[in-house]
C-alpha positions in Angstrom: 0.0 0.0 0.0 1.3 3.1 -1.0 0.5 6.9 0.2 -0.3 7.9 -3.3 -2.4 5.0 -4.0 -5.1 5.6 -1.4 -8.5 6.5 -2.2 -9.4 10.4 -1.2 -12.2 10.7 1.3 -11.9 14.5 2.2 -14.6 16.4 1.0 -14.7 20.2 -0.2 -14.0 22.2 3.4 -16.5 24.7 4.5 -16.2 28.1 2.5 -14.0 30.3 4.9 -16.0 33.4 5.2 -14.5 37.5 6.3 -10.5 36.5 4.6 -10.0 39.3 2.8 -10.5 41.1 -1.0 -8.7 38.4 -2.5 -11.0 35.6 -1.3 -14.0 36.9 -2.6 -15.9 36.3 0.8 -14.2 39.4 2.4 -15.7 42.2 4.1 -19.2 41.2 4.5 -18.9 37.4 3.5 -22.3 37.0 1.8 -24.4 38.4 4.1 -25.2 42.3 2.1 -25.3 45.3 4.1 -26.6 46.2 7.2 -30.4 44.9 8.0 -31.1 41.7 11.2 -29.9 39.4 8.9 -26.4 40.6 8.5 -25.8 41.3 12.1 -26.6 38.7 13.8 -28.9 35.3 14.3 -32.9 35.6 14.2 -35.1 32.5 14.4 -36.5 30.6 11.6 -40.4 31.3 13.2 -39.3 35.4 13.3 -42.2 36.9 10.9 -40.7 40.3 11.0 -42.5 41.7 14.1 -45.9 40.2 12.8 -47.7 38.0 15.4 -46.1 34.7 15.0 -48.1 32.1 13.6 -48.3 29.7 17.2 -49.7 32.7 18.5 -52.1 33.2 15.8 -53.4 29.6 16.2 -56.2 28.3 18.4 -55.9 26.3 21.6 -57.0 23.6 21.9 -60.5 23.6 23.6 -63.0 21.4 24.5 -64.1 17.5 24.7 -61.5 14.8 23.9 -58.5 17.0 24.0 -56.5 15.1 25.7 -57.5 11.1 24.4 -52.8 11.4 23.5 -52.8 11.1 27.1 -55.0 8.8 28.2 -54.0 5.5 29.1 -55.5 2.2 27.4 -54.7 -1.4 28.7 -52.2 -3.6 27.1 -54.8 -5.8 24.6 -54.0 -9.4 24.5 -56.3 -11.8 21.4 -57.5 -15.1 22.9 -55.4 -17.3 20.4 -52.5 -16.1 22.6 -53.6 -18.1 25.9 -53.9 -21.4 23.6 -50.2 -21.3 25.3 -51.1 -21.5 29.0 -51.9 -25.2 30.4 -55.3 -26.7 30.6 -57.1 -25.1 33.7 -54.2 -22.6 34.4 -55.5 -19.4 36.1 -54.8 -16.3 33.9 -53.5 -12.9 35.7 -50.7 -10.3 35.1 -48.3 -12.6 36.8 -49.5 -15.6 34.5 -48.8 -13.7 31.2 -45.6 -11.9 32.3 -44.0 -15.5 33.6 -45.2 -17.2 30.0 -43.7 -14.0 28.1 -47.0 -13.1 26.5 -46.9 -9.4 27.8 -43.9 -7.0 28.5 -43.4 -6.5 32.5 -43.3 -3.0 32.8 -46.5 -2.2 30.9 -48.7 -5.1 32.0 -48.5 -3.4 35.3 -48.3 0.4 34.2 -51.0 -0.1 31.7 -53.5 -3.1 33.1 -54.1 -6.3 30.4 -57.6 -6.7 28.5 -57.9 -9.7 26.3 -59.8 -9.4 23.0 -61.7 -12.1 21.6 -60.0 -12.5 17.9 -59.0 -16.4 17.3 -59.8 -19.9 18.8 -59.4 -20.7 22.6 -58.4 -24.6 22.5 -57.5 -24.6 26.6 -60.1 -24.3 29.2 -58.5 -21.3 31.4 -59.8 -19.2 34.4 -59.5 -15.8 33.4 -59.2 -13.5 36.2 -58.8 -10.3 33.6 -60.7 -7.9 31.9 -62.2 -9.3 28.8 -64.4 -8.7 26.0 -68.1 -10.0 25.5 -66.6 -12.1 22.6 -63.5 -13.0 24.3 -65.8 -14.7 27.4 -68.1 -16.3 25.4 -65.0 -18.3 23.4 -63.8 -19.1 27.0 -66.6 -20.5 28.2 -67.3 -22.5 25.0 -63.4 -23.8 25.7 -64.9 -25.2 29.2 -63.0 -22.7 31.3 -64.8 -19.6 33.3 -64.2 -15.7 33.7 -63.8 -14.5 37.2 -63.1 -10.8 37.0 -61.1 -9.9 40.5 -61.9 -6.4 41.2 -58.4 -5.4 41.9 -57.3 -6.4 38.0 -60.7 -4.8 36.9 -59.4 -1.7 38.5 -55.9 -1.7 37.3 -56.8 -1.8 33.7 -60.2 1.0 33.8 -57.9 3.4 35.4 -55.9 2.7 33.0 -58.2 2.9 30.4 -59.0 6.2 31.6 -62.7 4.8 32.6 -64.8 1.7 31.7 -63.8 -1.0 30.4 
Protein backbone atom coordinates (compact mmCIF):
# COMPACT_ATOMS: atom_id res chain seq x y z
CA UNK A 1 0.00 0.00 0.00
CA UNK A 2 1.28 3.07 -1.04
CA UNK A 3 0.54 6.93 0.24
CA UNK A 4 -0.27 7.94 -3.33
CA UNK A 5 -2.45 5.00 -4.02
CA UNK A 6 -5.10 5.63 -1.43
CA UNK A 7 -8.54 6.48 -2.19
CA UNK A 8 -9.42 10.43 -1.24
CA UNK A 9 -12.20 10.75 1.35
CA UNK A 10 -11.88 14.53 2.19
CA UNK A 11 -14.62 16.43 1.03
CA UNK A 12 -14.67 20.22 -0.24
CA UNK A 13 -13.99 22.20 3.38
CA UNK A 14 -16.49 24.66 4.55
CA UNK A 15 -16.24 28.10 2.46
CA UNK A 16 -14.04 30.34 4.94
CA UNK A 17 -16.01 33.41 5.23
CA UNK A 18 -14.50 37.46 6.25
CA UNK A 19 -10.55 36.49 4.62
CA UNK A 20 -9.99 39.35 2.79
CA UNK A 21 -10.51 41.08 -0.99
CA UNK A 22 -8.71 38.39 -2.54
CA UNK A 23 -10.96 35.64 -1.34
CA UNK A 24 -14.02 36.88 -2.61
CA UNK A 25 -15.92 36.28 0.76
CA UNK A 26 -14.16 39.39 2.42
CA UNK A 27 -15.66 42.15 4.09
CA UNK A 28 -19.18 41.25 4.47
CA UNK A 29 -18.93 37.45 3.47
CA UNK A 30 -22.25 37.03 1.79
CA UNK A 31 -24.36 38.41 4.05
CA UNK A 32 -25.22 42.33 2.15
CA UNK A 33 -25.26 45.27 4.08
CA UNK A 34 -26.57 46.24 7.15
CA UNK A 35 -30.37 44.90 8.02
CA UNK A 36 -31.05 41.67 11.17
CA UNK A 37 -29.90 39.38 8.95
CA UNK A 38 -26.42 40.61 8.48
CA UNK A 39 -25.77 41.33 12.12
CA UNK A 40 -26.62 38.73 13.76
CA UNK A 41 -28.86 35.29 14.35
CA UNK A 42 -32.87 35.59 14.23
CA UNK A 43 -35.08 32.53 14.41
CA UNK A 44 -36.52 30.62 11.61
CA UNK A 45 -40.42 31.26 13.24
CA UNK A 46 -39.34 35.43 13.35
CA UNK A 47 -42.16 36.90 10.93
CA UNK A 48 -40.72 40.35 11.01
CA UNK A 49 -42.51 41.67 14.09
CA UNK A 50 -45.87 40.24 12.82
CA UNK A 51 -47.66 38.00 15.37
CA UNK A 52 -46.10 34.74 14.96
CA UNK A 53 -48.11 32.07 13.61
CA UNK A 54 -48.34 29.74 17.23
CA UNK A 55 -49.74 32.71 18.51
CA UNK A 56 -52.05 33.19 15.82
CA UNK A 57 -53.38 29.56 16.21
CA UNK A 58 -56.25 28.35 18.43
CA UNK A 59 -55.89 26.26 21.59
CA UNK A 60 -57.02 23.55 21.88
CA UNK A 61 -60.48 23.61 23.55
CA UNK A 62 -62.95 21.41 24.49
CA UNK A 63 -64.10 17.49 24.69
CA UNK A 64 -61.48 14.80 23.94
CA UNK A 65 -58.55 16.98 23.99
CA UNK A 66 -56.48 15.12 25.75
CA UNK A 67 -57.52 11.13 24.41
CA UNK A 68 -52.76 11.40 23.50
CA UNK A 69 -52.78 11.08 27.13
CA UNK A 70 -54.96 8.77 28.22
CA UNK A 71 -54.02 5.46 29.15
CA UNK A 72 -55.46 2.21 27.35
CA UNK A 73 -54.70 -1.38 28.70
CA UNK A 74 -52.23 -3.59 27.08
CA UNK A 75 -54.85 -5.78 24.56
CA UNK A 76 -54.01 -9.36 24.55
CA UNK A 77 -56.32 -11.79 21.37
CA UNK A 78 -57.52 -15.08 22.90
CA UNK A 79 -55.39 -17.29 20.42
CA UNK A 80 -52.53 -16.13 22.59
CA UNK A 81 -53.55 -18.13 25.86
CA UNK A 82 -53.91 -21.45 23.61
CA UNK A 83 -50.19 -21.31 25.27
CA UNK A 84 -51.12 -21.46 29.03
CA UNK A 85 -51.94 -25.24 30.37
CA UNK A 86 -55.31 -26.70 30.60
CA UNK A 87 -57.09 -25.05 33.67
CA UNK A 88 -54.19 -22.64 34.42
CA UNK A 89 -55.53 -19.42 36.08
CA UNK A 90 -54.84 -16.26 33.93
CA UNK A 91 -53.48 -12.93 35.66
CA UNK A 92 -50.65 -10.33 35.14
CA UNK A 93 -48.30 -12.61 36.79
CA UNK A 94 -49.50 -15.59 34.45
CA UNK A 95 -48.78 -13.74 31.23
CA UNK A 96 -45.60 -11.90 32.31
CA UNK A 97 -43.96 -15.52 33.58
CA UNK A 98 -45.19 -17.22 30.02
CA UNK A 99 -43.69 -13.95 28.11
CA UNK A 100 -46.99 -13.06 26.47
CA UNK A 101 -46.94 -9.40 27.77
CA UNK A 102 -43.85 -7.04 28.50
CA UNK A 103 -43.43 -6.46 32.50
CA UNK A 104 -43.32 -3.01 32.77
CA UNK A 105 -46.45 -2.23 30.91
CA UNK A 106 -48.72 -5.10 31.99
CA UNK A 107 -48.52 -3.35 35.28
CA UNK A 108 -48.33 0.42 34.17
CA UNK A 109 -50.98 -0.05 31.70
CA UNK A 110 -53.45 -3.12 33.12
CA UNK A 111 -54.07 -6.29 30.39
CA UNK A 112 -57.58 -6.67 28.53
CA UNK A 113 -57.91 -9.72 26.33
CA UNK A 114 -59.77 -9.40 23.03
CA UNK A 115 -61.70 -12.08 21.64
CA UNK A 116 -60.02 -12.46 17.91
CA UNK A 117 -59.03 -16.42 17.26
CA UNK A 118 -59.81 -19.89 18.79
CA UNK A 119 -59.37 -20.74 22.62
CA UNK A 120 -58.43 -24.59 22.55
CA UNK A 121 -57.46 -24.64 26.58
CA UNK A 122 -60.14 -24.35 29.23
CA UNK A 123 -58.48 -21.25 31.38
CA UNK A 124 -59.85 -19.23 34.43
CA UNK A 125 -59.46 -15.77 33.42
CA UNK A 126 -59.24 -13.51 36.20
CA UNK A 127 -58.82 -10.31 33.63
CA UNK A 128 -60.71 -7.89 31.86
CA UNK A 129 -62.25 -9.29 28.77
CA UNK A 130 -64.38 -8.71 25.99
CA UNK A 131 -68.10 -9.99 25.49
CA UNK A 132 -66.65 -12.10 22.60
CA UNK A 133 -63.54 -13.03 24.26
CA UNK A 134 -65.80 -14.65 27.44
CA UNK A 135 -68.10 -16.34 25.38
CA UNK A 136 -65.01 -18.27 23.42
CA UNK A 137 -63.77 -19.05 27.03
CA UNK A 138 -66.62 -20.45 28.18
CA UNK A 139 -67.28 -22.52 25.05
CA UNK A 140 -63.45 -23.81 25.66
CA UNK A 141 -64.90 -25.19 29.24
CA UNK A 142 -62.97 -22.67 31.31
CA UNK A 143 -64.81 -19.64 33.32
CA UNK A 144 -64.17 -15.65 33.67
CA UNK A 145 -63.77 -14.49 37.22
CA UNK A 146 -63.12 -10.80 36.97
CA UNK A 147 -61.12 -9.86 40.50
CA UNK A 148 -61.87 -6.41 41.22
CA UNK A 149 -58.45 -5.40 41.88
CA UNK A 150 -57.34 -6.43 37.96
CA UNK A 151 -60.66 -4.81 36.88
CA UNK A 152 -59.39 -1.72 38.54
CA UNK A 153 -55.95 -1.69 37.27
CA UNK A 154 -56.83 -1.78 33.66
CA UNK A 155 -60.21 1.04 33.84
CA UNK A 156 -57.94 3.38 35.41
CA UNK A 157 -55.94 2.67 33.02
CA UNK A 158 -58.23 2.90 30.36
CA UNK A 159 -59.02 6.19 31.59
CA UNK A 160 -62.74 4.85 32.57
CA UNK A 161 -64.81 1.70 31.69
CA UNK A 162 -63.77 -1.02 30.35
Amino acid sequence: MALNKLKKIKKSSKKRLGRGHGSGRGKTGGRGTKGQKAKGKIPLSFEGGALPLIKRLPFRRGKGRNKVFKKKPVVINIKVLNLLKKDSAVDIDTLIKNRIVDEKDAKMYGVKILGEGNLKVPLTVKLPVSKGAAEKIKKAGGHVERDSMSRKTASDAAGGKV
